[in-house]
C-alpha positions in Angstrom: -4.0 15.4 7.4 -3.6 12.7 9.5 -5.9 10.5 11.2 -5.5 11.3 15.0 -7.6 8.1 15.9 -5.6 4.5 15.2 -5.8 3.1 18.4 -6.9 3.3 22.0 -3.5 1.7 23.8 -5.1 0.8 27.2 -2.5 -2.0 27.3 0.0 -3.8 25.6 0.1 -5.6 23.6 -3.7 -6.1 22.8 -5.3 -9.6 23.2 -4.8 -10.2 19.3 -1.4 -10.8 20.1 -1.7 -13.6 22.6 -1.7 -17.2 21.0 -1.6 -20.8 22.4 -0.1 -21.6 25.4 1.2 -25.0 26.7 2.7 -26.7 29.6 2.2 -23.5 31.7 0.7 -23.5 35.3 -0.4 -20.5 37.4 1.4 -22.0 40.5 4.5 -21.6 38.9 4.4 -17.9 38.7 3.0 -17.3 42.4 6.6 -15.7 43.6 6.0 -13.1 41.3 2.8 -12.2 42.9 4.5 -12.4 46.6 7.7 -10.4 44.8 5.4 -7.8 44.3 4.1 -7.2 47.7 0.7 -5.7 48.2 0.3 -3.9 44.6 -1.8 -6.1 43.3 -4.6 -5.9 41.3 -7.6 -7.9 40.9 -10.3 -7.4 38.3 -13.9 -8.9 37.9 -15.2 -9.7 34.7 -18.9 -9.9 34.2 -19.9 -9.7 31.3 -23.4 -9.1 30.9 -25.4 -6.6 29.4 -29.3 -5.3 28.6 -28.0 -4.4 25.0 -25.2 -4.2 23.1 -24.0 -0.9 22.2 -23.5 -0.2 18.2 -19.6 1.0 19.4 -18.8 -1.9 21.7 -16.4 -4.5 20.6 -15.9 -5.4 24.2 -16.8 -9.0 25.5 -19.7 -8.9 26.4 -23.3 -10.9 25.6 -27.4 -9.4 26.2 -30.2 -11.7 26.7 -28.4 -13.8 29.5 -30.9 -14.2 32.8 -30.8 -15.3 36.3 -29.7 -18.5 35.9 -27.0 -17.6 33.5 -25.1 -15.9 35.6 -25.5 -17.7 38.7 -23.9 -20.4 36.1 -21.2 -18.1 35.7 -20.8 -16.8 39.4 -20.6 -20.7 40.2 -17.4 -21.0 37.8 -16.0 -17.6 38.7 -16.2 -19.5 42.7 -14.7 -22.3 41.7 -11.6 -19.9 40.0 -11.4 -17.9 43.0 -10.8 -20.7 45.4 -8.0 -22.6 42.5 -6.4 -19.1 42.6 -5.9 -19.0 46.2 -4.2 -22.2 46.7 -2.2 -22.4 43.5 -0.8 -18.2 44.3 -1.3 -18.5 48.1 -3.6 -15.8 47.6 -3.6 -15.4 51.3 0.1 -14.1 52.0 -0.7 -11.4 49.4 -2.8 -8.5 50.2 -4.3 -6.7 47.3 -4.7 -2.6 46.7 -7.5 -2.6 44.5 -10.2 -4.4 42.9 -12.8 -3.8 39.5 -15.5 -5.0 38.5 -15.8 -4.4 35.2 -18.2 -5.5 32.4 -20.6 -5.7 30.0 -22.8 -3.9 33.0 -21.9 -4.9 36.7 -25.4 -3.6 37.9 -26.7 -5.8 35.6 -26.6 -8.6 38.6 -29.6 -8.4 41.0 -28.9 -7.5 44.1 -28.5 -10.9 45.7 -25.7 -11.8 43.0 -24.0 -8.4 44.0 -23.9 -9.2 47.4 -23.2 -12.9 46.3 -19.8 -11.2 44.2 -18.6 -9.2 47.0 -19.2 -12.2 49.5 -17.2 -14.1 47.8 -14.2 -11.7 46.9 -13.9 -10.6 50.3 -13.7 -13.9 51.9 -11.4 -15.3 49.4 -8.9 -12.3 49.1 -6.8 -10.2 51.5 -7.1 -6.5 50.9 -5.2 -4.0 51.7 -6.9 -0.7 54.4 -6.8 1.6 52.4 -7.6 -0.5 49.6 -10.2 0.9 46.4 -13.3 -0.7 45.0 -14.1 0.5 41.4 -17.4 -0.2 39.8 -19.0 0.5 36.4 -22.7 1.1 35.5 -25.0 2.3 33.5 -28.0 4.3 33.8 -30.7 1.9 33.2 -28.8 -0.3 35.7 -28.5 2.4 38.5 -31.2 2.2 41.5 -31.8 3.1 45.1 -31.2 -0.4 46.2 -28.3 -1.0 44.1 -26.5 1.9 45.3 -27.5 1.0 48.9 -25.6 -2.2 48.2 -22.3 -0.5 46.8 -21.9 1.8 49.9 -22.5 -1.1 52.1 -19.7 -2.9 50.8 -17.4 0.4 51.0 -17.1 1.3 47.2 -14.7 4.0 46.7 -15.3 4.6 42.8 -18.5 4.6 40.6 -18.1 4.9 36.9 -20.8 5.8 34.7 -21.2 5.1 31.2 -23.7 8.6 30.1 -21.8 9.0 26.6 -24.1 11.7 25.7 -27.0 14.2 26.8 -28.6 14.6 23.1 -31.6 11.4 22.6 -30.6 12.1 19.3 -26.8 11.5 19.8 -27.7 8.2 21.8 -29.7 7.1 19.4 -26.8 7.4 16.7 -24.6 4.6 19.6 -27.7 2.5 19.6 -27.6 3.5 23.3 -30.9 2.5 25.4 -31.3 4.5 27.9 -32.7 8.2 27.8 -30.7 11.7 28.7 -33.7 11.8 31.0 -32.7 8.7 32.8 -29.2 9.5 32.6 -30.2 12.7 34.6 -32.5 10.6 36.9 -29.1 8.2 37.7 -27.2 11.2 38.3 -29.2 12.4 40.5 -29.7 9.7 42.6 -26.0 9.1 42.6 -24.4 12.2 43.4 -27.3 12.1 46.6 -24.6 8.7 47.9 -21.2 10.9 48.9 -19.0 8.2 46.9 -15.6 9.3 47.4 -15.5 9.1 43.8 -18.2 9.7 40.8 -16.4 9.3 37.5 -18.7 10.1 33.9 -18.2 8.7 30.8 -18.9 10.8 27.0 -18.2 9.9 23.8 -17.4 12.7 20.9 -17.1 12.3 17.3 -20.8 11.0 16.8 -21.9 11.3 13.4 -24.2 14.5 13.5 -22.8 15.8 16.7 -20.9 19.3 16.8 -18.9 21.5 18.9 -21.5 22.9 20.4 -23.7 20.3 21.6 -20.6 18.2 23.1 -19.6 21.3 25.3 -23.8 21.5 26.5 -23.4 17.7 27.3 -19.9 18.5 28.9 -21.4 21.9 30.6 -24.0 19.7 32.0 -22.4 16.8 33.5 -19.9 19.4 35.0 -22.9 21.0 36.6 -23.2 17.4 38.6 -19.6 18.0 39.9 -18.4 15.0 39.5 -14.7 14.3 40.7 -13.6 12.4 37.4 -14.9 12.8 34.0 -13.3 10.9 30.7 -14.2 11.7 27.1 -13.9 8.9 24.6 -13.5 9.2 20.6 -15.6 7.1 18.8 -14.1 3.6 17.6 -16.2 1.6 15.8 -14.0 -1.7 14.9 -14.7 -5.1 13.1 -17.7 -6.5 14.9 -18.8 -4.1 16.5 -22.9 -2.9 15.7 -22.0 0.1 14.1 -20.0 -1.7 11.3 -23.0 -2.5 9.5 -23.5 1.1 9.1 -20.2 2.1 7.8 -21.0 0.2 5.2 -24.1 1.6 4.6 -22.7 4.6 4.2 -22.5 6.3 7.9 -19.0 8.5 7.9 -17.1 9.3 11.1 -15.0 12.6 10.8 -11.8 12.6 12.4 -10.8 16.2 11.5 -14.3 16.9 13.2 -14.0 14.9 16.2 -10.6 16.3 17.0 -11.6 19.5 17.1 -14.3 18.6 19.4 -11.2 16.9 21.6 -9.5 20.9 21.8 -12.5 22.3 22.5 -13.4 19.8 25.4 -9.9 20.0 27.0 -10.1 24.2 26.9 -13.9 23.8 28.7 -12.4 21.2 31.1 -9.4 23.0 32.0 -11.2 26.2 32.2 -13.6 24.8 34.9 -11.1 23.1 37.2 -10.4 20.1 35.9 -6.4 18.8 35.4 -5.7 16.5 32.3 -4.2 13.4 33.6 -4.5 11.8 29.8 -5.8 12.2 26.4 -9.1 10.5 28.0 -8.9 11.4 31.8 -9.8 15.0 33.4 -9.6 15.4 37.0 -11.0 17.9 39.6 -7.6 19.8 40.4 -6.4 18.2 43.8 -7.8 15.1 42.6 -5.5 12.0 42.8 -3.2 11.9 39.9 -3.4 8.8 37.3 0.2 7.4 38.1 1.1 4.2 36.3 -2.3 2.3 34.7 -3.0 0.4 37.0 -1.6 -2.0 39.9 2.3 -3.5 39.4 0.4 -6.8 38.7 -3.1 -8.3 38.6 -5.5 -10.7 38.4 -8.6 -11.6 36.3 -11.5 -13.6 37.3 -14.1 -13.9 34.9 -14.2 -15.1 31.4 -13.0 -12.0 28.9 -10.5 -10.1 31.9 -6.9 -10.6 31.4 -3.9 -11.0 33.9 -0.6 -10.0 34.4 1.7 -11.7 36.0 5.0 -10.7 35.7 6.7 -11.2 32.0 3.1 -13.7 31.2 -0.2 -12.2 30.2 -3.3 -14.1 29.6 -6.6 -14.1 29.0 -9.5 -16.1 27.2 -9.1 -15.7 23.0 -10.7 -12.4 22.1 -13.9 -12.5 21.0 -16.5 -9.6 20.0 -19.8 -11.0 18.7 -22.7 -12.6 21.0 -22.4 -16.2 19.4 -18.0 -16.0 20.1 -18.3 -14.5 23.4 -21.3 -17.6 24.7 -18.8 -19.9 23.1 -16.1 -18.4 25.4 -17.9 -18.4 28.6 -19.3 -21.9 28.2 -16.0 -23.2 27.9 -15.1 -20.9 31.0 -18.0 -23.1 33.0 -16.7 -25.9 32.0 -13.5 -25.8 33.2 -11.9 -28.0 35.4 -8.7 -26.5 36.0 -8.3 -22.8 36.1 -4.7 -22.6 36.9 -3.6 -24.2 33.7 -3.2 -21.0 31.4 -3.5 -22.0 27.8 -3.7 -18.9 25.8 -1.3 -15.8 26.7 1.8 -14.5 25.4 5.2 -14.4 27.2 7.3 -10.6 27.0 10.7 -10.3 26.1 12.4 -6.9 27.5 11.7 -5.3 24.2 8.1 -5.5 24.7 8.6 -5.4 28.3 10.5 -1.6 27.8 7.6 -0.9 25.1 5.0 -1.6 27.9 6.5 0.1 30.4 6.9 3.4 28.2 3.3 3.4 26.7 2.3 2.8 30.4 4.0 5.6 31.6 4.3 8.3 29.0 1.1 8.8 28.2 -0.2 9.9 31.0 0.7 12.5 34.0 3.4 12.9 35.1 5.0 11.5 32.6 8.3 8.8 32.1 10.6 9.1 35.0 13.9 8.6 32.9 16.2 7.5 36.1 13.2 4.7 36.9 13.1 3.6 33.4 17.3 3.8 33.2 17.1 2.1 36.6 14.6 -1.1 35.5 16.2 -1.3 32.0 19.8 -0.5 32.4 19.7 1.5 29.3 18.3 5.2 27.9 14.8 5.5 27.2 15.9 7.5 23.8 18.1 4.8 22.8 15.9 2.1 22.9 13.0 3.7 21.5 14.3 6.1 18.7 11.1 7.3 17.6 10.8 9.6 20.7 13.7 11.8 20.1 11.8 12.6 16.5 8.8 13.4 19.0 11.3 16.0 21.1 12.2 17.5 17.5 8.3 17.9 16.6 7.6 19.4 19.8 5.0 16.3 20.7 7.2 15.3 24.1 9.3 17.5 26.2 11.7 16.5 28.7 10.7 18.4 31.9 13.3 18.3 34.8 13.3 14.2 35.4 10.5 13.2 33.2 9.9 12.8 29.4 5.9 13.9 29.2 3.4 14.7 26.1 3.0 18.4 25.4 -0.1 20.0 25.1 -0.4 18.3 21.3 1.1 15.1 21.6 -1.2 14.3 24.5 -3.9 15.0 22.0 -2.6 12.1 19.6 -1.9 9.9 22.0 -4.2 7.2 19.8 -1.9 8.3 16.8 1.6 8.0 18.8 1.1 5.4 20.8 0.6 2.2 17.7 4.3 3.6 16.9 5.5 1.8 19.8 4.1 -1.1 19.0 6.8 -3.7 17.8 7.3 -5.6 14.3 6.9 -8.8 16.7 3.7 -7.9 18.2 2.5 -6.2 14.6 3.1 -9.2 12.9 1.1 -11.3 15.6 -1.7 -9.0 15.0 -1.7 -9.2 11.6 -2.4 -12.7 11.6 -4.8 -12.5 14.1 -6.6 -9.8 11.7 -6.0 -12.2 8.6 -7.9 -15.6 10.1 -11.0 -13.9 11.3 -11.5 -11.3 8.3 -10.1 -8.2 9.6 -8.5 -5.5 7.8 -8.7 -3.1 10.9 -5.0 -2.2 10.8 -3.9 -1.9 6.8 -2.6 1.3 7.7 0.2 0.1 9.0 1.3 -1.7 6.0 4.8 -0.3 5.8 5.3 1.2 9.2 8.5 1.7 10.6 8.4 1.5 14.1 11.9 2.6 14.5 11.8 5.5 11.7 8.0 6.1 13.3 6.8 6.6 10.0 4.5 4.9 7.3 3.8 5.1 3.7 0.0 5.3 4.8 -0.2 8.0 7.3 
């Protein structure tokens, strides 16, 4: 049997593949921002939290208080403003903006209405522009929320995971089902255009059964969006420690979970839009991942911009992470990128497919011939062995998962990741200790096969 869970491929390539950078200036690169016209991203990390979760390998740090952040609002200012003049931020006008985390809310509310003071004046946005934020229940009050629809949030994203104490409890997760129900409540009462939930299956001790009552119950909510997770729990994350002490995650088991969830979904209105993402039908379809190109203010958010991505090093644990915003704080010239990677076409093509493919509607072949002068097919062998095992289909101008290769999209999408970028990992893995991805000793990406799996 395989293992259906390898890798969650939000992006590509992941941050393990950037390395060093030198000599290169943002204000080089600002034509490609103006090239793009107004779909542009922009993302805001904050990275703060109450607790760490025992699944989280995100960057992120707890114990941080008010003065901590206003540290870190002061350096995210001081970006802001380098940004504008080096990209002449203010010819550009932006469709969409995140702030992402750690825990947004975590901010009081004078350093919310600090963030989207300072975003607002220092960015041009588009009318019909969205505002996505993420909390948490703890996190999620009256005032808070006041604050959001003030400032004309069009998406709130919340992290439940669960409605079993017990389950939370397994993901070292601090709030209560009863709060989460409290949040709900008082969230639903604000008319966001959009309320998006977040649950996580595959939880040691968690069945069938009790992920459809936590699904049947956040259904009963209606929110628009709702996005179930498997559970990851990779090097440095909590969790780890109790692998090792003998915790087991079942795959087999938390697969069949996934079926079960999409047939409940499905059968109560809601389209799939991705292995993750589930829709109320009518709702507004996924489209590419996100805007043609953004930016990342913050320390632990990465940009795109154009053929270079870049970001701050990766880092997991609290003592990396404070070592990584301090020397965010303390520097002097934001536009100078010094750790990134730069994408040939072959990664660019790989991008574009894994960007594309795995969620609705699909890989327009004519854009994809159009961009790359070339056939998707040819470049990337291993999908025309996923026509012949029925995981992709071509239907009319697009090449889209089937029912079961949307299912192991964490299992087909590390295929198209390239000996280049595999190799870059790899090393990555080797200096800080990780053996995360032996399985792939031996893949193929061409064949889309390996000794291991």
């Amino acid at each position: 049997m395989i293992d259906p869970y390898i890798q969650y491929m939000y992006s590509y390539p992941h941050k393990t593949a950037y390395g060093r950078l030198y000599g290169v200036s943002l204000a080089d690169h600002a034509g490609v921002l103006a090239a793009q016209g107004s779909d542009l991203g922009l993302y805001l990390h904050l990275p703060f939290c109450q607790t760490k979760c025992g699944y989280c390998d995100l960057f992120s740090v707890i114990g941080q208080g008010a003065a901590d952040v206003e540290r870190y609002l002061d350096a995210v200012e001081r970006q802001l403003l380098q940004y504008s003049e080096a990209l002449k931020l203010e010819k550009a006008a932006f469709a969409d903006f995140t702030m992402g985390g750690g825990t947004p809310l975590f901010l009081e509310e004078r350093q919310l209405e600090r963030v989207f003071a300072m975003v607002e004046g220092g960015i041009r946005f588009r009318p019909d522009r969205t505002i996505v934020v993420e909390t948490a229940p703890n996190q999620t009050t009256r005032e808070k929320l006041d604050l959001l629809r003030a400032a004309r949030v069009t998406r709130v994203s919340m992290g439940i995971q669960s409605f079993s104490d017990r389950e939370l409890q397994v993901l070292w997760r601090q709030h209560s089902a009863g709060r989460a129900r409290e949040a709900l409540e008082l969230l639903k009462g604000y008319d966001f255009p959009c309320v998006n939930l977040d649950f996580i299956y595959g939880i040691p001790g968690q069945t069938v059964e009790s992920f459809l009552r936590t699904l049947k119950e956040a259904v009963a909510y209606d929110p628009e969006e709702l996005f179930i997770y498997p559970l990851y729990v990779k090097h440095g994350a909590g969790l780890e420690r109790k692998l090792k002490e003998g915790m087991v995650l079942d795959p087999q088991g938390a697969y069949r979970q996934y079926q079960e969830a999409r047939g409940f979904l499905c059968s109560e209105g809601f389209r799939q839009d991705s292995m993750r993402r589930f829709v109320r039908r009518g709702g507004r379809q996924a489209g590419e991942c996100g805007a043609s190109a953004s930016l990342a203010l913050g320390c632990g958010g990465r940009s795109y911009v154009g053929d270079l991505h870049f970001c701050a090093p990766y880092a997991i644990t609290q003592a990396a992470c404070l070592e990584q915003i301090r020397r965010f704080e303390e520097t002097a010239d934001h536009t100078a990128v010094i750790h990134g990677i730069f994408l040939t076409e072959e990664e660019e093509r790989r991008r574009y497919v894994i960007r594309h493919l795995f969620i609705c509607p699909g890989l327009s072949l004519e854009q994809y011939r159009r961009r790359f002068s070339g056939g998707v097919l040819e470049d990337l062998p291993v999908l025309r062995t996923w026509l012949e095992k029925g995981l992709v289909r071509e239907q009319g101008a697009f090449l889209t998962m089937t029912e079961e290769g949307m299912g192991l999209s964490d299992y087909l999408g590390p295929q198209l990741i390239s000996r280049d970028v595999r190799a870059r990992m790899a090393r990555w893995e080797a200096e800080h200790g990780y053996e995360g991805y032996e399985r792939y000793d031996g893949y193929d990406p061409v064949q889309g096969q390996s000794e291991k799996l």
